[in-house]
N, C-alpha and C positions, 0 to 999 in steps of 0.2 A: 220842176222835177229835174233829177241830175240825167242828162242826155245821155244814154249808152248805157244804164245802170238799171234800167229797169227790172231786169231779173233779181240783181240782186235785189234790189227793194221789193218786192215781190216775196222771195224768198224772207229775209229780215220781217217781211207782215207775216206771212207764215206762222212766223214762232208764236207771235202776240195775238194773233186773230184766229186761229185753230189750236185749242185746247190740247188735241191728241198729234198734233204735227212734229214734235219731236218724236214719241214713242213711235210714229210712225212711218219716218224717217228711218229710225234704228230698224226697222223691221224691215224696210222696202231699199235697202241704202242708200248710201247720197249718190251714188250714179242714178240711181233713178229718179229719184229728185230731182236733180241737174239736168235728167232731161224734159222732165214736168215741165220748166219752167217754159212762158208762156212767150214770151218776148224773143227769144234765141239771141241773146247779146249775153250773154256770161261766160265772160274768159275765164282761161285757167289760172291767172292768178285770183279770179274772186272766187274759183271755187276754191280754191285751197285756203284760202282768206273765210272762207264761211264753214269750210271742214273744219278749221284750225280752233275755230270759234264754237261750232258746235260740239265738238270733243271736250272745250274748258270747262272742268267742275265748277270754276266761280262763276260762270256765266249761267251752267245752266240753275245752279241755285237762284239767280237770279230771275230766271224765266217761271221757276216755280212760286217765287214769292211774288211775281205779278202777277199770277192766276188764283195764289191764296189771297190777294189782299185786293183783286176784281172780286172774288165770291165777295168778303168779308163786306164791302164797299155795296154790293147788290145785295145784300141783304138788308145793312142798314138804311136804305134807299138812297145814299151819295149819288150811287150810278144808278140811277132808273133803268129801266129793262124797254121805255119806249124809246124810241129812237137808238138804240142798243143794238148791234148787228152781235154781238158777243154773245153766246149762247153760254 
């Protein structure tokens, strides 16, 4: 694990392990976010490193095409649903 970083790593699982974590993000803003996080190691340059990143359209298309293509994958049983924490 990268020493000092844990928030952001933290934050970065966020996106890909809670389904509704950006929309709800945008509603709660990322100050509150930033203070969620668990660890208290996240400087201001990673937040504005993960603002920066969370505001990119090409990113987050990309976040949406991993949650279309976990469904499409859980359906055809690629991803099993045992051992699965992804709801």
């Amino acid at each position: 694990m990268l020493k000092g970083h844990q928030d952001m790593l933290w934050l970065a699982g966020q996106v890909f392990l809670s389904r509704n974590f950006v929309e709800e993000a945008e509603e709660q803003g990322l100050d509150a976010v930033f203070a969620a996080c668990p660890y208290g190691d996240l400087t201001e340059e990673e937040k504005a490193a993960f603002a920066s990143a969370f505001e990119d359209k090409a990113l987050r298309k990309i976040v949406k095409k991993w949650w279309k293509t976990y469904d499409e994958e859980r359906e055809t049983g690629v991803v099993t649903k045992a051992g699965s924490f992804w709801a």
